[in-house]
DSSP file (Angstrom, degrees, kcal/mol; ACC not computed):
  #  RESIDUE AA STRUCTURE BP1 BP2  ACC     N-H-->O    O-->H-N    N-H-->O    O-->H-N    TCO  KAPPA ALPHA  PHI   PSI    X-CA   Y-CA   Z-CA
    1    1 A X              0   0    0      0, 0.0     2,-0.8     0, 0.0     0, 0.0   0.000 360.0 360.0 360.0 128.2    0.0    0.0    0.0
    2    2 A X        -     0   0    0      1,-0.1     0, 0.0     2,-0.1     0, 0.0  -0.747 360.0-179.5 -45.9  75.8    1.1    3.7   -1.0
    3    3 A X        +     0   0    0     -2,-0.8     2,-0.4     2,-0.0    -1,-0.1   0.758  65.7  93.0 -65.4 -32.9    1.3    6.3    1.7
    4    4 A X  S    S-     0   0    0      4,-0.1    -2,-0.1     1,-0.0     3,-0.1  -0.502  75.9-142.7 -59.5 119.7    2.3    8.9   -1.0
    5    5 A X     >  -     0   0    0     -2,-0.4     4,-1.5     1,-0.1     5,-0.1  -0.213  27.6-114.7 -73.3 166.1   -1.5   10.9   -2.3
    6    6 A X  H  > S+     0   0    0      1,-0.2     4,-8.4     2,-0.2     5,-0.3   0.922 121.8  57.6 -64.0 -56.6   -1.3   11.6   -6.2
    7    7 A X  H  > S+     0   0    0      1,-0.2     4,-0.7     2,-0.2     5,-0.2   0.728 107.7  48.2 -63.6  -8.3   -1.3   15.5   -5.4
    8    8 A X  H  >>S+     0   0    0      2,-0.1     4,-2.3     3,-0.1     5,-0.9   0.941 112.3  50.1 -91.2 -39.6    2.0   14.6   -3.1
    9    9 A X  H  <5S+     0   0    0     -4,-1.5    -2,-0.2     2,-0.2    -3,-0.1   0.856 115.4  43.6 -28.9 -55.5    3.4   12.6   -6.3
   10   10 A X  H  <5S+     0   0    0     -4,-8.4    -3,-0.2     1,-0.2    -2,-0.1   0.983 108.4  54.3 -69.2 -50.0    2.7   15.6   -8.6
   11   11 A X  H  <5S-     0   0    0     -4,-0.7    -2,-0.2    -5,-0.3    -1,-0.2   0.908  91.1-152.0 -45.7 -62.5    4.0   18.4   -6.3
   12   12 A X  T  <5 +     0   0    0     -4,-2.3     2,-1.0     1,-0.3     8,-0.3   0.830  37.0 152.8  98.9  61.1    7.1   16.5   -6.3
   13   13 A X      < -     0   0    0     -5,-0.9    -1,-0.3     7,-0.1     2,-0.1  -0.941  31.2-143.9-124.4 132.0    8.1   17.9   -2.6
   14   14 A X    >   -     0   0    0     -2,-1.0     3,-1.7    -3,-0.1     5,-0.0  -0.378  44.9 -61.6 -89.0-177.8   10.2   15.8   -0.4
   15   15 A X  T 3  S+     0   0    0      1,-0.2    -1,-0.0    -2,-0.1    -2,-0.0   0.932 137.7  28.7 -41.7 -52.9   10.4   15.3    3.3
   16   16 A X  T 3  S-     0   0    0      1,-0.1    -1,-0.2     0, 0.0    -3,-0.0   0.652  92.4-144.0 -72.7  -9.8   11.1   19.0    3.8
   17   17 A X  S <  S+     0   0    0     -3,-1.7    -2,-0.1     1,-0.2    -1,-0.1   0.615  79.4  85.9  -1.1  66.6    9.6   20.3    1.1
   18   18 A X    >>  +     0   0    0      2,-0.0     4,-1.0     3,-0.0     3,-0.6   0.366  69.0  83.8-120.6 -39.7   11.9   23.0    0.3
   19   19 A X  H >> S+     0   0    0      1,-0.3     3,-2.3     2,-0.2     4,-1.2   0.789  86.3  52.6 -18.0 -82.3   14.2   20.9   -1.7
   20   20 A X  H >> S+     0   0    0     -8,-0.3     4,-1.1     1,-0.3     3,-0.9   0.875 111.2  49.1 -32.7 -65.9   12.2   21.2   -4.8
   21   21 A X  H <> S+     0   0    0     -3,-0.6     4,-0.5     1,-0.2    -1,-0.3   0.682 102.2  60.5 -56.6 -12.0   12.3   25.0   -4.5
   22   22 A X  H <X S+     0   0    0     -3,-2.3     4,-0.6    -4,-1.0    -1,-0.2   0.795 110.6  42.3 -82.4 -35.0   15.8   25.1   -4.0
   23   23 A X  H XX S+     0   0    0     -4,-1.2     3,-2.5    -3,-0.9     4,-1.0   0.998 111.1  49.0 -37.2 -98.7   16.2   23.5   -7.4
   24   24 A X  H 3X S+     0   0    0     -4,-1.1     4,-4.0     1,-0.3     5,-0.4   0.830 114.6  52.4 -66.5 -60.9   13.8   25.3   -9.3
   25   25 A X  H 3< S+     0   0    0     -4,-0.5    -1,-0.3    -5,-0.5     4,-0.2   0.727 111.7  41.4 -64.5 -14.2   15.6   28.4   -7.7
   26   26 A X  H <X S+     0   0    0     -3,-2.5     4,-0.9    -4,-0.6    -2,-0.2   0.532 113.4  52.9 -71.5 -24.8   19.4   27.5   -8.6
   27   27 A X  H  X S+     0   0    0     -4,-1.0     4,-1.1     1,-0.2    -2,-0.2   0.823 109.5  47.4 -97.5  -7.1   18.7   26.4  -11.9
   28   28 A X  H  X S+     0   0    0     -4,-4.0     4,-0.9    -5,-0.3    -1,-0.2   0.899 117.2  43.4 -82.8 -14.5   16.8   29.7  -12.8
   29   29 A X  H  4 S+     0   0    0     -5,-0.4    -1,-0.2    -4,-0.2    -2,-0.2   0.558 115.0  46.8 -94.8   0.6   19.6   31.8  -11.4
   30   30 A X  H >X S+     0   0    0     -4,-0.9     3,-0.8     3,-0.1     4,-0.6   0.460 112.0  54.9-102.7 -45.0   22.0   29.5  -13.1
   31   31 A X  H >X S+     0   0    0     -4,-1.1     3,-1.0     1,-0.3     4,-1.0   0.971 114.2  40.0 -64.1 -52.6   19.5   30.0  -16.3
   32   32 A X  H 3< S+     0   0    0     -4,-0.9    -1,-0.3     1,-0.3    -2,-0.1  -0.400 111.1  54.6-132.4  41.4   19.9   33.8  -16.0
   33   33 A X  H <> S+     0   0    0     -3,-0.8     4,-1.0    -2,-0.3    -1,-0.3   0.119 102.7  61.8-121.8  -5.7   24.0   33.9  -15.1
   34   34 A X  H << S+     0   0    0     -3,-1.0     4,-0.4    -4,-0.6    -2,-0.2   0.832 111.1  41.4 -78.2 -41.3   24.5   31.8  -18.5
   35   35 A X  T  < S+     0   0    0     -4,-1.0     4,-0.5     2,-0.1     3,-0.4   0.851 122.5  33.9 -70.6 -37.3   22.9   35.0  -20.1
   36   36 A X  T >4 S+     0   0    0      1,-0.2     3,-9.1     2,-0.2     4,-0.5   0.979  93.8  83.7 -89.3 -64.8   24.6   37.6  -18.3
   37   37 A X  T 3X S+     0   0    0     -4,-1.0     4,-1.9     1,-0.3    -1,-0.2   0.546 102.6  42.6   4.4 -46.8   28.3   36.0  -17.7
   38   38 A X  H 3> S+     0   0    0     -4,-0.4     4,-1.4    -3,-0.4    -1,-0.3   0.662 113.0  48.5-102.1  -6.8   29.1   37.3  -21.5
   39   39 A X  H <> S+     0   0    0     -3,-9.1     4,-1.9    -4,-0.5     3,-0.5   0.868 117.0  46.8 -77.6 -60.8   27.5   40.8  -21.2
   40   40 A X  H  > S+     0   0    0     -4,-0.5     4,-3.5     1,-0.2     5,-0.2   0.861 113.0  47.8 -36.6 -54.2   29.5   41.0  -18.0
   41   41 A X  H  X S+     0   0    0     -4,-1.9     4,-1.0    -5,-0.3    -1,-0.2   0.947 115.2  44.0 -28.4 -69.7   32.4   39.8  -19.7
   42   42 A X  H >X S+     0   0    0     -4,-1.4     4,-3.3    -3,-0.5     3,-2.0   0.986 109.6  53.0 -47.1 -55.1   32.1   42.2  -22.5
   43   43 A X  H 3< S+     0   0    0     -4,-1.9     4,-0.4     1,-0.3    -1,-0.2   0.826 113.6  43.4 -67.6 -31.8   31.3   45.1  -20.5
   44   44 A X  H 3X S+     0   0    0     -4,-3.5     4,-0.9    -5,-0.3    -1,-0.3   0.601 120.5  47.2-102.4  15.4   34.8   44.5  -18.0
   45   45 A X  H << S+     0   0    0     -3,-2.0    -2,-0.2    -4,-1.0    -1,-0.1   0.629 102.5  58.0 -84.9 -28.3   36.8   43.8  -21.2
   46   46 A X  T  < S+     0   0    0     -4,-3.3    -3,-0.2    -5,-0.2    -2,-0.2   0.664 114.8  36.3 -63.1 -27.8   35.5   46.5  -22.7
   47   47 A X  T >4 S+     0   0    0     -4,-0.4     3,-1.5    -5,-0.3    -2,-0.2   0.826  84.2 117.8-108.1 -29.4   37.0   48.7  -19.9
   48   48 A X  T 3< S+     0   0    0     -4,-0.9     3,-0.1     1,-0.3    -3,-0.1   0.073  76.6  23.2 -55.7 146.1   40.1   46.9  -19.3
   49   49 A X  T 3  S+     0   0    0      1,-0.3    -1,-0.3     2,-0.0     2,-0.2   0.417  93.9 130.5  88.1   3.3   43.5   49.1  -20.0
   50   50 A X    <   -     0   0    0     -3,-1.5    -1,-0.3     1,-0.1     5,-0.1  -0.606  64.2-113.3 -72.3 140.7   41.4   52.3  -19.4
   51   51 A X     >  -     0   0    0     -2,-0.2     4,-1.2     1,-0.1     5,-0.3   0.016  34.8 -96.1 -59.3-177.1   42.7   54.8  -17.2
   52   52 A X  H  > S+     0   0    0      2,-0.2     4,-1.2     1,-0.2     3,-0.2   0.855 127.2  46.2 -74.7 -36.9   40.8   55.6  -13.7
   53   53 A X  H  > S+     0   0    0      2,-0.2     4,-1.3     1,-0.2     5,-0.2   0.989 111.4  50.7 -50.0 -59.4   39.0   58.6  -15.2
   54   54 A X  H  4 S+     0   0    0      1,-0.3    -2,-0.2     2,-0.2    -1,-0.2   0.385 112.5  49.2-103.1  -1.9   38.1   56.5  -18.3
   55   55 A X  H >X S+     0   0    0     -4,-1.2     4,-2.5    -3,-0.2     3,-0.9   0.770 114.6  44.9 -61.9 -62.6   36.6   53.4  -15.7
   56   56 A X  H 3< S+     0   0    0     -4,-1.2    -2,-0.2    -5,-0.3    -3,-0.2   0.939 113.9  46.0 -62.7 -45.9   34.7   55.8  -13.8
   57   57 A X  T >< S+     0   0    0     -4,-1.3     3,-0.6     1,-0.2    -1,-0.3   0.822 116.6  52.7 -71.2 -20.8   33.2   57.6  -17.0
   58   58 A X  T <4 S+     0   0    0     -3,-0.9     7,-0.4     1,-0.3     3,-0.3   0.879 113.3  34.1 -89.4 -35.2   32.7   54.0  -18.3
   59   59 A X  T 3< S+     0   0    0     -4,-2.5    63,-0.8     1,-0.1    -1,-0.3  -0.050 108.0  79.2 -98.6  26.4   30.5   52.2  -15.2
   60   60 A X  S <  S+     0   0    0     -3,-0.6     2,-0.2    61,-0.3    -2,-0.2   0.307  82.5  81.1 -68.9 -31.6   29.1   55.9  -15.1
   61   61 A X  S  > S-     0   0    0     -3,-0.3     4,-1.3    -4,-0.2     5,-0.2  -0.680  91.2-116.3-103.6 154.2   27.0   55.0  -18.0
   62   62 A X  H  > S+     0   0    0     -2,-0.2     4,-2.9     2,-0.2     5,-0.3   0.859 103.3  46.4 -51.7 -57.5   23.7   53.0  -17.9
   63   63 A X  H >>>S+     0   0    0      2,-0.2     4,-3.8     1,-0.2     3,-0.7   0.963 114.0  42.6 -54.4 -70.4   24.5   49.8  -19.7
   64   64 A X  H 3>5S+     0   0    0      1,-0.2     4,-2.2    -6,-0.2     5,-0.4   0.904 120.4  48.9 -26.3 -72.7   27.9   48.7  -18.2
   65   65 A X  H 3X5S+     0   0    0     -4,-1.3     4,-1.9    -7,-0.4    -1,-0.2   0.696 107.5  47.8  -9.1 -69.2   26.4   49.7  -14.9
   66   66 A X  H <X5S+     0   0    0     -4,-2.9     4,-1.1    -3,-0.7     5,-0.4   0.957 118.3  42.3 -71.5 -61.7   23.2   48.0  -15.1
   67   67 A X  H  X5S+     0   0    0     -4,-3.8     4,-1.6    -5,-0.3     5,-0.3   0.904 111.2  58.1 -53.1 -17.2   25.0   44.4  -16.3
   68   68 A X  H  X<S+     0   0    0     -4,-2.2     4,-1.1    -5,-0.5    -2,-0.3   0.925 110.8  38.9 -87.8 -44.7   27.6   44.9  -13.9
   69   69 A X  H  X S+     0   0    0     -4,-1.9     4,-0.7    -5,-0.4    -2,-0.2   0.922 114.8  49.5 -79.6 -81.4   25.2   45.0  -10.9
   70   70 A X  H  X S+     0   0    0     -4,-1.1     4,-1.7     1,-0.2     5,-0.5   0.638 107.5  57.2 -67.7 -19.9   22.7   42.3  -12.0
   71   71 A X  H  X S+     0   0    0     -4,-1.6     4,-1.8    -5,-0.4    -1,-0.2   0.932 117.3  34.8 -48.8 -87.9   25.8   40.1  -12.6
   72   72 A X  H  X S+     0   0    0     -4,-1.1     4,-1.6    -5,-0.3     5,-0.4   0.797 121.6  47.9 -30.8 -76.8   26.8   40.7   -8.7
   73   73 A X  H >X S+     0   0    0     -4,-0.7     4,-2.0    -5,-0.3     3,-1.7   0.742 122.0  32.0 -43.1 -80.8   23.3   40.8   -7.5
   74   74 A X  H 3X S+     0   0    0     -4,-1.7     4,-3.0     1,-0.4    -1,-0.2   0.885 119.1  52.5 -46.1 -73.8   22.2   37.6   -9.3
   75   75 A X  H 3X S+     0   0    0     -4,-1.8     4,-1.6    -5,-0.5    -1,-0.4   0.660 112.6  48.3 -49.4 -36.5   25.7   35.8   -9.1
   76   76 A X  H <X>S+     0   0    0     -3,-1.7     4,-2.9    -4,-1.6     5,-0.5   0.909 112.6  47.8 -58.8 -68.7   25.6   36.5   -5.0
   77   77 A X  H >X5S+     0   0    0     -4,-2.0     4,-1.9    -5,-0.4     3,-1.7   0.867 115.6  45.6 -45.4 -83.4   21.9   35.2   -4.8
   78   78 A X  H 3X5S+     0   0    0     -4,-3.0     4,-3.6     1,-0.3    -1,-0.2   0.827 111.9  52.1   9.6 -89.8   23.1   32.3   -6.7
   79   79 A X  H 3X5S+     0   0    0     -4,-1.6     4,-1.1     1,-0.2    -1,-0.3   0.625 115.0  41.3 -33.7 -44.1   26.2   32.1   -4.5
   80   80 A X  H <X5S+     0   0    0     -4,-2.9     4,-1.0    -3,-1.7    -2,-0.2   0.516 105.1  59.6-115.9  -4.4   24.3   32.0   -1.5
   81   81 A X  H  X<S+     0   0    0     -4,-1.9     4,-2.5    -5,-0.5    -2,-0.2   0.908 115.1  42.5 -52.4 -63.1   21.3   29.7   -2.6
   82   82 A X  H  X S+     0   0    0     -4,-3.6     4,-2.6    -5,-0.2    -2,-0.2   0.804 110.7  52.9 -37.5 -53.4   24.2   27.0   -3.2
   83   83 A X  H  X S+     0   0    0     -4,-1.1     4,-1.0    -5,-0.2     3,-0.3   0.991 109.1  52.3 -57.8 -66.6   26.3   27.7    0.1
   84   84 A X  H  X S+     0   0    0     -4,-1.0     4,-1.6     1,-0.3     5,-0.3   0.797 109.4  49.3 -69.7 -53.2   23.1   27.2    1.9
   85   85 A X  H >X S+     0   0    0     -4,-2.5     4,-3.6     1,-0.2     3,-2.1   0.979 110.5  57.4 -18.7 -87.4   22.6   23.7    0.1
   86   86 A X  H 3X S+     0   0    0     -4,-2.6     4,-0.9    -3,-0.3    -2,-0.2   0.631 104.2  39.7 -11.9 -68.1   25.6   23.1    1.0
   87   87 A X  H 3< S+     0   0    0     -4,-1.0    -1,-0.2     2,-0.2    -2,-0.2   0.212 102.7  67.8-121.6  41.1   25.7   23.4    4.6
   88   88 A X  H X< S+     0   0    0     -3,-2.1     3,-1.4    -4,-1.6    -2,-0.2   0.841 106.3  49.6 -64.7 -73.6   22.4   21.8    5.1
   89   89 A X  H 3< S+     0   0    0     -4,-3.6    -2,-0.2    -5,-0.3    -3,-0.1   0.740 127.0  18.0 -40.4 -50.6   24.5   18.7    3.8
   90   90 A X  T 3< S+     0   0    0     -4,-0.9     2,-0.3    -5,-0.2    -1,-0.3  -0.072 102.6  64.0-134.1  38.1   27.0   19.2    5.9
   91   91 A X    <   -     0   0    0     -3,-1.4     2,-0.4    -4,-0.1    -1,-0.0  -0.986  54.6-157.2-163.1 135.1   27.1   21.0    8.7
   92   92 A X    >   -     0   0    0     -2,-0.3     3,-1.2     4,-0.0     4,-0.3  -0.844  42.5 -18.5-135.2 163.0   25.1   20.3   11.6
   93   93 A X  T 3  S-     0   0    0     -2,-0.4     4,-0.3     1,-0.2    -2,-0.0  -0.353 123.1  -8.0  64.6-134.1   23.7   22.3   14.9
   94   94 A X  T >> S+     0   0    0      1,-0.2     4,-1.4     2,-0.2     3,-1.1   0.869 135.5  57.2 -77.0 -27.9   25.2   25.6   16.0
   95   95 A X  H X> S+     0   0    0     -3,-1.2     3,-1.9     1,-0.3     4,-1.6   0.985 110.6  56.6 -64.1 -35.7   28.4   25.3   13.1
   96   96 A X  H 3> S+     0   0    0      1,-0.4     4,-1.1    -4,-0.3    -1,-0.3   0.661 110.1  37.6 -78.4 -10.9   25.0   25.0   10.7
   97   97 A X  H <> S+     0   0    0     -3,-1.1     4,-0.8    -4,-0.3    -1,-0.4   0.720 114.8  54.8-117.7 -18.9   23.6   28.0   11.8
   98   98 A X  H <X S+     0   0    0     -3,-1.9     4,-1.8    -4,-1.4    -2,-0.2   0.890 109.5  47.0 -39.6 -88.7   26.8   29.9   12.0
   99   99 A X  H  X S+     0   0    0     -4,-1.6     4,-2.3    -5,-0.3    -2,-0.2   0.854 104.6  59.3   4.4 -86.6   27.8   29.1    8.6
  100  100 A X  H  X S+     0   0    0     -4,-1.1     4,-2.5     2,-0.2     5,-0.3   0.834 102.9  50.6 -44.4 -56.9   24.7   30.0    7.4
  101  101 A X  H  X S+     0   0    0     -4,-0.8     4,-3.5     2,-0.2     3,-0.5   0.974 111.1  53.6 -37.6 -79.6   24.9   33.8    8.8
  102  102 A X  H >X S+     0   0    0     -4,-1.8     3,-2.3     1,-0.2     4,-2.0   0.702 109.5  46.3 -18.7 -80.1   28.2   34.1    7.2
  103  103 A X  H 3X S+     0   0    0     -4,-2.3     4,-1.6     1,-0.3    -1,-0.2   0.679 118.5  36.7 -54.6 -59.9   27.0   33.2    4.1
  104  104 A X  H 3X S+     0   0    0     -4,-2.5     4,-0.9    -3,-0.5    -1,-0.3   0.658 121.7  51.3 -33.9 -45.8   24.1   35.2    3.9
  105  105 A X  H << S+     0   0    0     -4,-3.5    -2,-0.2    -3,-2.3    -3,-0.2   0.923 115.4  41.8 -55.3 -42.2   26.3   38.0    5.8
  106  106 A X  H  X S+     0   0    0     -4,-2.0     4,-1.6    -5,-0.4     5,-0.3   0.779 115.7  49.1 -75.3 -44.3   29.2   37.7    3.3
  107  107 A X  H  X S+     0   0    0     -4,-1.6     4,-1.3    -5,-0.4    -1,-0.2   0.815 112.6  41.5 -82.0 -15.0   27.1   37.5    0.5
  108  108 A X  H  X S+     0   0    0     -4,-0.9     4,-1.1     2,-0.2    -1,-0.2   0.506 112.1  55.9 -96.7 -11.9   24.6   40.6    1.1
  109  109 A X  H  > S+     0   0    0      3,-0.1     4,-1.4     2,-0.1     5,-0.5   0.877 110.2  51.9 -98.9 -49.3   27.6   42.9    2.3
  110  110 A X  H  X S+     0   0    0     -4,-1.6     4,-2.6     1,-0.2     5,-0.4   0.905 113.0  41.8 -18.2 -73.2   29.3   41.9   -1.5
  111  111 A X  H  X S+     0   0    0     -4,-1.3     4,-2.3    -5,-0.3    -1,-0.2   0.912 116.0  47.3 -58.5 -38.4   26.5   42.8   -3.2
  112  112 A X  H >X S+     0   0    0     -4,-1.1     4,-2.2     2,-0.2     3,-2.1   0.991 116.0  48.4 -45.0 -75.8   25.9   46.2   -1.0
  113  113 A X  H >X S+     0   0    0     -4,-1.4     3,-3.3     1,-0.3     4,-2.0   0.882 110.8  48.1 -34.8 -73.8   29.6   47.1   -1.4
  114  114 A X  H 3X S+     0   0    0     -4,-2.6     4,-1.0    -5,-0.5    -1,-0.3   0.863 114.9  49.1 -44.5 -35.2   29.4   46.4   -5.4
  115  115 A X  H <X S+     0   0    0     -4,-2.3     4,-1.2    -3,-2.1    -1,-0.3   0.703 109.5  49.7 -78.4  -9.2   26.1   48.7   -5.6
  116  116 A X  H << S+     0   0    0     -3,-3.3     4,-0.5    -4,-2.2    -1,-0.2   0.657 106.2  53.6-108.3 -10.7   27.5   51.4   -3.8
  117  117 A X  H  X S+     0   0    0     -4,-2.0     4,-1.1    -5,-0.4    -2,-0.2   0.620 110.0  51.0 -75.8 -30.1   30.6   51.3   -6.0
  118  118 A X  H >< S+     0   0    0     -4,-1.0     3,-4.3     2,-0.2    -2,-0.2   0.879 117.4  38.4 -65.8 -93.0   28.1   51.7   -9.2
  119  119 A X  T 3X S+     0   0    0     -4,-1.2     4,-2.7     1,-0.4    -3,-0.1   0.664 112.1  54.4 -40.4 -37.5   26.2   54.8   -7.6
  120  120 A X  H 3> S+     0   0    0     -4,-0.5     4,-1.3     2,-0.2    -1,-0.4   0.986 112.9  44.2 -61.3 -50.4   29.2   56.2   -6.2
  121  121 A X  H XX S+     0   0    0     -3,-4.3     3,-7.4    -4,-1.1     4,-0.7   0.905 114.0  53.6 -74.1 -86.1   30.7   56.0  -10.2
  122  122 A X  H >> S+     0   0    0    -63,-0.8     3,-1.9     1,-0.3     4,-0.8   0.453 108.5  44.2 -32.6 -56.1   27.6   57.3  -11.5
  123  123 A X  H 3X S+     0   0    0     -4,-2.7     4,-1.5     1,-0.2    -1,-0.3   0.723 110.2  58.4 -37.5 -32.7   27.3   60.3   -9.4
  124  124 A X  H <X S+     0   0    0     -3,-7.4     4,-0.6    -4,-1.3    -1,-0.2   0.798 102.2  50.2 -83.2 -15.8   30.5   60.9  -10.0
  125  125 A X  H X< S+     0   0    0     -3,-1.9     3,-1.5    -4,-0.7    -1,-0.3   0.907 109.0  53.4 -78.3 -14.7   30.1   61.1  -13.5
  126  126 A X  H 3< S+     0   0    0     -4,-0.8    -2,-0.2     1,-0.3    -1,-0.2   0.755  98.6  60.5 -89.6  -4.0   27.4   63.4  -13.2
  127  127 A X  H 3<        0   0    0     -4,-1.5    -1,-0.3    -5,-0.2    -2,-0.2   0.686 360.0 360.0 -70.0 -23.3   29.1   65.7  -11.3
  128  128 A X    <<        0   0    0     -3,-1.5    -2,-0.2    -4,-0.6    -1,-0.2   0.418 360.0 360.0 -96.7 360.0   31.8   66.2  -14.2
């Protein structure tokens, strides 16, 4: 006899039933860092060998900008969906919960830090 309902079969949820969302949510941010990864690319290749004026006038401007933060933003979120995976597996009690802050900590002051390096360049350009 089957203890599993149909509707628990379709949902497709496991004992915790976050798993399945944890999935769904790596592979879309994993979907949408396969797209950005070569605008990002372009956009710091495009600036490499520039002087320090001609970086700042260059992440000053919308496009760079804008790819350059959702890379970080995305790629963090990403980064800290995965860790979290991670040390569920393998990490247990207080290190689990430890960990987890860090990760979370590490990964939200990255992204701050990176946005506040955009805004800062953009201001600066509109100030020249």
């Amino acid at each position: 006899m089957r203890y599993i309902t149909p509707l628990k079969t379709a949902e497709g949820l496991g004992s915790a039933h976050t798993g399945t969302f944890q999935h769904w949510a790596l592979t879309v941010s994993a979907c949408a860092l396969v797209l950005l990864t070569p605008a990002f690319l372009l956009v710091v290749g495009s600036a490499i060998g520039l002087p320090q004026e001609g970086v700042i006038a260059y992440f000053g401007r919308p496009y760079p900008a804008l790819v350059t933060a959702l890379f970080i933003i995305v790629g963090m979120i990403h980064f800290m969906k995965g860790t979290r995976v991670m040390i569920d597996d393998y990490f247990q009690h207080t290190a689990r919960k430890v960990a987890i802050i860090f990760s979370v900590i590490f990964g939200w002051a990255v992204i701050a830090t990176a946005v506040y390096a955009l805004v800062k360049m953009a201001f600066v350009t509109l100030v020249i």
